[in-house]
C-alpha positions in Angstrom: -3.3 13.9 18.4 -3.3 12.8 22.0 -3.1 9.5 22.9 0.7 9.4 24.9 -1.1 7.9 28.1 0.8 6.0 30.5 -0.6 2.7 29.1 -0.4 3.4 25.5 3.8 4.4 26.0 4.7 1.1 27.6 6.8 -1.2 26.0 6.1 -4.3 23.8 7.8 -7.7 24.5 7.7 -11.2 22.7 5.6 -12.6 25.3 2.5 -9.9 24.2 2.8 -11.0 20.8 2.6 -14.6 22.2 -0.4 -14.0 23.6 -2.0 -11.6 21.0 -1.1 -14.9 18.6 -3.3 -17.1 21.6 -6.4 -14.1 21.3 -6.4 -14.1 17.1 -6.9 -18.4 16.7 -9.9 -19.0 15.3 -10.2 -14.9 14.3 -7.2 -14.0 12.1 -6.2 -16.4 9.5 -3.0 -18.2 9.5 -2.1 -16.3 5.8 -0.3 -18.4 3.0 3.6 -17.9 2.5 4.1 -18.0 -1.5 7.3 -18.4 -3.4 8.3 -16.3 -6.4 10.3 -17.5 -9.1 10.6 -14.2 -10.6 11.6 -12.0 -8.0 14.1 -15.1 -6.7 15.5 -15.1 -10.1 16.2 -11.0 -9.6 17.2 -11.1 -6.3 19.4 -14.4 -6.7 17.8 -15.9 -3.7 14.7 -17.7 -2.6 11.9 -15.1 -2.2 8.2 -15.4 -0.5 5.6 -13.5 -0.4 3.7 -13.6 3.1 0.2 -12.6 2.0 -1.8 -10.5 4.3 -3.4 -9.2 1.3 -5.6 -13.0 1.7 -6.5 -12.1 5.4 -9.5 -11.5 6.9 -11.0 -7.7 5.6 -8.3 -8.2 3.0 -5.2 -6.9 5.2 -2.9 -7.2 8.4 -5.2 -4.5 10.5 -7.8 -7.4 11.2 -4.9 -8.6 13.9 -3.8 -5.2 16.0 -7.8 -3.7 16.3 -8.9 -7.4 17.3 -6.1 -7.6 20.2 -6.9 -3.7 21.4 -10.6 -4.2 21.7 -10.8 -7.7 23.3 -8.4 -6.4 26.0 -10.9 -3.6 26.8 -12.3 -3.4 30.1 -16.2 -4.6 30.4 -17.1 -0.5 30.6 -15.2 0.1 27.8 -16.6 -2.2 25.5 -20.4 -0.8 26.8 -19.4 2.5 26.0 -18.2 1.2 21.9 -15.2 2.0 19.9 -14.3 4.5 17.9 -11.7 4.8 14.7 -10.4 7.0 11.7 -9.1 5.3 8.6 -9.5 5.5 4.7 -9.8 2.3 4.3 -8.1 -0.8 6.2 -7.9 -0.5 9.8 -12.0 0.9 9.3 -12.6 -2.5 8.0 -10.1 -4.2 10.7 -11.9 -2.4 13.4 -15.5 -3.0 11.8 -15.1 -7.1 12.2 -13.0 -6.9 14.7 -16.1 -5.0 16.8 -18.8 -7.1 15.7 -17.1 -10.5 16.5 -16.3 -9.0 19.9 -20.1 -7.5 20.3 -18.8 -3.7 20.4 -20.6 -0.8 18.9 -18.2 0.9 16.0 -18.0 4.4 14.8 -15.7 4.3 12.3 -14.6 8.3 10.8 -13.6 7.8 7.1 -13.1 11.0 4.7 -15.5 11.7 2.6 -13.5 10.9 -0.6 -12.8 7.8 0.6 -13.0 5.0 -2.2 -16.8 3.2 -2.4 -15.9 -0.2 -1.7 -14.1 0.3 1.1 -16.7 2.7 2.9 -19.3 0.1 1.8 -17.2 -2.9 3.4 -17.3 -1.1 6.5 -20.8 -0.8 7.0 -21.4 -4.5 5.9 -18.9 -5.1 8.8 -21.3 -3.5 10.7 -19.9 -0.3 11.8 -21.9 3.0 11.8 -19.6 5.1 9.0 -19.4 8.9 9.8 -18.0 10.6 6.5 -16.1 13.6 7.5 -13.1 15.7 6.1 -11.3 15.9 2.6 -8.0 14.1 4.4 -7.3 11.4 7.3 -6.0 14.1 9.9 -9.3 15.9 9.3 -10.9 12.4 9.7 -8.8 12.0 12.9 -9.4 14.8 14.6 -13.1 14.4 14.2 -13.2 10.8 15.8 -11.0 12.2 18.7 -13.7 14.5 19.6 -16.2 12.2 19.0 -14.2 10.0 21.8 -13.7 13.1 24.3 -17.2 14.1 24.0 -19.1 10.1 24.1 -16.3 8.2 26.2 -16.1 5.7 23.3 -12.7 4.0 23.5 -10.1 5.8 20.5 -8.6 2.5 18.4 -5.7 3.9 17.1 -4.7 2.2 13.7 -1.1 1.9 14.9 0.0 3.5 18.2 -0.8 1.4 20.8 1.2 -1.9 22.6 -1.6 -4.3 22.2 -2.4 -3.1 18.3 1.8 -3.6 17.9 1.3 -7.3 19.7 -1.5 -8.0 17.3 0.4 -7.4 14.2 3.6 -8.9 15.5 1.9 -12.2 14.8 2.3 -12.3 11.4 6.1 -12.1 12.4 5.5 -15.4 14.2 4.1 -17.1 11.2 6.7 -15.8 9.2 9.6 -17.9 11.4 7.2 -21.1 11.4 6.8 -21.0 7.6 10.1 -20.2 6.6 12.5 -20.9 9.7 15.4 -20.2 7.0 14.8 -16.2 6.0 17.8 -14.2 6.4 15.6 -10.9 5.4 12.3 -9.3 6.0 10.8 -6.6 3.9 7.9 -4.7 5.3 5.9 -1.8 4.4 5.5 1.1 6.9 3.3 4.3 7.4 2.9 4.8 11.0 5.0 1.8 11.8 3.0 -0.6 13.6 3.6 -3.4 11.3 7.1 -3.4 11.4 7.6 -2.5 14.6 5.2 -5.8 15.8 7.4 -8.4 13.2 10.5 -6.8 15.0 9.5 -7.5 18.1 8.2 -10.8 17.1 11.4 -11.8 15.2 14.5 -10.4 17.1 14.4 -11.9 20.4 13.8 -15.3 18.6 16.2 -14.7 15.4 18.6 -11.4 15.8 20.4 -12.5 12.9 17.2 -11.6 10.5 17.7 -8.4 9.0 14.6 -6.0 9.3 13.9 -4.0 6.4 11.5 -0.9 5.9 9.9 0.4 3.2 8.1 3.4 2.6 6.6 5.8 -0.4 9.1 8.5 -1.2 6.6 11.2 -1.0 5.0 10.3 2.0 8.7 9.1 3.9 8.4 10.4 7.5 10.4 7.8 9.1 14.3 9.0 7.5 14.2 12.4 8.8 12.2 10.9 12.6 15.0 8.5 12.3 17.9 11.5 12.0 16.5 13.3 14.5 15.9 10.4 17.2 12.3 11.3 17.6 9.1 11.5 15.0 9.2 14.5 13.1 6.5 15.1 10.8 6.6 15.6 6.6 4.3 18.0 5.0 1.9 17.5 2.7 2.5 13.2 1.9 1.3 12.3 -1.5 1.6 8.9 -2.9 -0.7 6.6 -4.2 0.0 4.1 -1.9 -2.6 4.9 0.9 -2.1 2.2 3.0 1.4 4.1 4.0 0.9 7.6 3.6 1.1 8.6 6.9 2.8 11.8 7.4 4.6 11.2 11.4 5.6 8.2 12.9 3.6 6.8 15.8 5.7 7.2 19.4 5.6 4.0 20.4 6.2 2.3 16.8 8.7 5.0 16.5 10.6 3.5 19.4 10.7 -0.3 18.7 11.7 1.1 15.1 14.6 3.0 16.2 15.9 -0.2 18.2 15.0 -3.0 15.9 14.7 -2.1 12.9 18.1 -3.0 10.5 17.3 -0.4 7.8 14.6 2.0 6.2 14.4 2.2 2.2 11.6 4.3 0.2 10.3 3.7 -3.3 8.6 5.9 -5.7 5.9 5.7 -7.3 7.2 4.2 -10.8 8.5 1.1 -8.2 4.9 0.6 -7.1 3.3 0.6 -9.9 5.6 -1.8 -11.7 5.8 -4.2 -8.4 1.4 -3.9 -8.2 1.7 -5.5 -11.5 4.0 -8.2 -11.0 2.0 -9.2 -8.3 -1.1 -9.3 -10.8 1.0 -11.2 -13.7 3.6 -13.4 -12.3 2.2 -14.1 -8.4 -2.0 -13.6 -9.4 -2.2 -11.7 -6.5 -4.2 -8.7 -6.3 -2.7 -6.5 -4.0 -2.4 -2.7 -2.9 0.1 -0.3 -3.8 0.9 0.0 0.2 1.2 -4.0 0.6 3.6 -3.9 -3.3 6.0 -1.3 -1.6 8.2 -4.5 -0.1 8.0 -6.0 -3.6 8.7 -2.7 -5.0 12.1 -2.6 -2.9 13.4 -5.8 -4.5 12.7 -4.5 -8.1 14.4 -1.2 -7.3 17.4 -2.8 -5.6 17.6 -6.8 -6.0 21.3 -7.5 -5.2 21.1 -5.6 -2.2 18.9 -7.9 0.1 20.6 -11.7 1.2 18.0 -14.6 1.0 16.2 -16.1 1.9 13.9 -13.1 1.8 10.1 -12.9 2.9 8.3 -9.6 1.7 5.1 -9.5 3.6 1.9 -8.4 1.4 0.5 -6.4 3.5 -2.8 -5.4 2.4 -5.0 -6.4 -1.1 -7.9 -3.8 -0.4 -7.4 -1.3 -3.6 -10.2 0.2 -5.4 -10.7 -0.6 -8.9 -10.5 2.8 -10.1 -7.3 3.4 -8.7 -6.2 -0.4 -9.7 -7.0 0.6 -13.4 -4.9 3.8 -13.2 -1.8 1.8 -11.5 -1.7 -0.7 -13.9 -1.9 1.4 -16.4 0.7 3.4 -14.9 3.1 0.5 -14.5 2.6 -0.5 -17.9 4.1 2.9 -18.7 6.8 2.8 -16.7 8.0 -0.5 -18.3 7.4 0.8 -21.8 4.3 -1.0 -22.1 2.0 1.5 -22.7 2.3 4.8 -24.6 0.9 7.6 -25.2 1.2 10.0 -28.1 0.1 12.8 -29.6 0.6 14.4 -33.0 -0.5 16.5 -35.8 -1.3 15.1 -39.8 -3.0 16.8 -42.4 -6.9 16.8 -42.1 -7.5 14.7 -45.3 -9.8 11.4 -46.0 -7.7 8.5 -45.5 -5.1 10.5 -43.4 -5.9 8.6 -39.7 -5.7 5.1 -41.9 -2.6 5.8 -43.3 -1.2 6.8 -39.3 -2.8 3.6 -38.4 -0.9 1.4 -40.9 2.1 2.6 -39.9 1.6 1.8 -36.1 0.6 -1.4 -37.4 4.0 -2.3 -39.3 5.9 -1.5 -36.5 3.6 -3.8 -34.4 1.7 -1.5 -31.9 -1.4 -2.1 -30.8 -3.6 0.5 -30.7 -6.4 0.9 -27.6 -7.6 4.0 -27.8 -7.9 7.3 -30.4 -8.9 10.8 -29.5 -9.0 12.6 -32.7 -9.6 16.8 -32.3 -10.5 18.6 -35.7 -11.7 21.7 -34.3 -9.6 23.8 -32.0 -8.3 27.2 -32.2 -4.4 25.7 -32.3 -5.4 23.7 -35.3 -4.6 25.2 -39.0 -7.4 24.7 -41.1 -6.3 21.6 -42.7 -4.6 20.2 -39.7 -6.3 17.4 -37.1 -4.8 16.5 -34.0 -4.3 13.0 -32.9 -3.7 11.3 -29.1 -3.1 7.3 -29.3 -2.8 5.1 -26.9 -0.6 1.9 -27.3 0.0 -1.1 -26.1 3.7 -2.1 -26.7 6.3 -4.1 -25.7 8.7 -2.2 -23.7 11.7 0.6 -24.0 13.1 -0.4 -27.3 9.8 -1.1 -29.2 8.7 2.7 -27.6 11.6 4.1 -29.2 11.0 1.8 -32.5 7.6 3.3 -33.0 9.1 6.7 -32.3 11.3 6.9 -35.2 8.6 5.1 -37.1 6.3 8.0 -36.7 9.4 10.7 -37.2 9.9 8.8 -40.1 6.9 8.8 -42.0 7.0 12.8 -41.5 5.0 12.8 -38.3 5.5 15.5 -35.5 5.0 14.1 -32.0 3.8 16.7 -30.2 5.0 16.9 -26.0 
């Protein structure tokens, strides 16, 4: 992509995200800083969650597109805006736009989920669908930009999009002056790179730490080889961050500022999606969980006070059904089995009762009588359970091994 211009590769200084905080009052929301006993229990310090997922357009992008289009010259703005994104920084740059009185194209893929493409247009961008993935996406509003003069709003490479969502580093110092340790999520680094800037001049001592999907992790490698590199192919569910090459200028305050760069898989999303959900009542993204998903996967390693900023809350409810049920899974709540019986009257009530002794709960039976792997007496059965973690997954196990069952794989 080419946006390295002159303007675009200078650097970003406190006094930008100052005055990006001075542009967003009265626009972006001042977002609440909630504690968590749980996670402050695991971690053995005092934990908050800073939740973006409760801003405006449900996430942090409200902040950087508002900053880069209200410092747009008055021929700029006439000529509109343009943007690619599967789902936040659309919605950022759709309200953004209209509170500022700019026409928005915003490029979003065409499998991109319902709400969010709706959301958009209610924001009152025009919404070009285009492309199976957000590179295909990208290149199309690029050329839509060379070929119209609108202005390309670049979700996270840019100084004054950095300066805008530095501000939520601001807030983070004035609600909890004491925090020894940031967690962020990152894709193309903007975020993190805007709370370093915010935080480091001000407080050095506050560690800065990164998080990022394991299949989608393009900042490690960047970060070994002193300049972004890109990954192939990133796939996690976490959308928000699946970004496959570090933006340049992120990239840069990154390198400087930032104390350390983790990645989570996709079990630790999941499982810190739900605790959000259960213990906080937050409903938030896989993208904005990955700093809560760091704490589960490692909670003696961070020293509290420790903020872990909620990025983002914008997840579809298809996708939030599969999570959960995911995370369930991966805390042996949920299971899955399948097995064979003998195709006999009474055979699936007699299965039933013995899930019941052992206590499972049973959502869900799929029972196959006719298929060419089948014997002629034989029936094949897939449950779904709800249980009540590893050792009760192993108890109904050898309850079914027991009582002559084979579980099939």
């Amino acid at each position: 992509m080419s946006y390295g211009t002159a303007d675009s590769l200078r650097s970003v200084t406190l006094d930008d995200v100052r005055g990006a905080q001075k542009m967003l009052s009265g626009v972006a929301r001042v977002t609440a800083m909630e504690g968590s006993r749980h996670l402050s229990q695991l971690v053995g310090a005092p934990v908050h969650l800073k939740c973006e997922n409760l801003q405006r357009t449900g996430s942090f992008k409200l902040r950087g597109a508002y900053v880069r289009i209200a410092g747009l010259l008055p021929e700029e703005r006439a000529a509109g805006v343009v943007a690619a994104s599967a789902g936040n920084h659309a919605q950022g740059v759709a309200l953004a736009s209209a509170l500022l009185g700019v026409h928005a194209t915003v490029f979003m893929p065409k499998g991109a989920p319902l709400p969010k493409i709706s959301a958009t247009r209610e924001y009152g961008a025009e919404v070009r669908l285009h492309g199976q993935v957000v590179d295909e996406t990208l290149a199309a509003a690029e050329e839509y930009a060379a070929r119209t003069g609108a202005v390309f709003i670049h979700p996270f490479d840019h100084p004054d999009v950095i300066a805008g969502q530095g501000t939520v580093g601001l807030e983070i110092l004035a609600q909890c002056p004491e925090a020894r340790t940031i967690v962020v999520g990152m894709g193309g680094g903007g975020l993190a790179a805007g709370i370093a800037v915010a935080v480091k001049e001000i407080r050095p001592d506050i560690r800065i730490v990164g998080v990022q999907a394991a299949g989608a992790a393009a900042y490690p490698p960047s970060l070994a080889a002193g300049h972004p590199v890109s990954v192939r192919n990133p796939a996690t569910m976490a959308d928000g961050i699946k970004v496959g090459r570090p933006g340049v200028v992120p990239f840069g305050i990154v390198k400087d500022l930032v104390d350390e760069v983790r990645t989570v898989g996709e079990d630790d999303l999941s499982a810190a999606l739900l605790l959000c959900l259960e213990r906080a009542k937050l409903v938030v993204e896989p993208a904005g969980a990955s700093p809560v998903a760091a704490l589960l996967a490692a909670p003696d390693t961070f020293e509290g006070p420790v903020v872990a900023v909620l990025s983002g809350g914008n997840v579809d409810p298809v996708l939030m059904q599969r999570v959960l049920r995911h995370g369930m899974a991966a805390q042996g709540r949920y299971l899955a089995v399948r097995l064979r019986l003998t195709d006999r009257p009474g055979a699936l009530a007699t299965l039933l009762g013995v899930l019941s002794a052992v206590d499972a709960n049973v959502l869900d039976v799929s029972h196959v009588r006719t298929d060419p792997r089948l014997g002629l007496t034989e029936a094949e059965v897939e449950l779904h359970l709800e249980t009540k973690g590893p050792v009760h997954c192993a108890e109904v196990g050898r309850a079914l091994r027991d009582a002559g069952y084979t579980v099939m794989d």
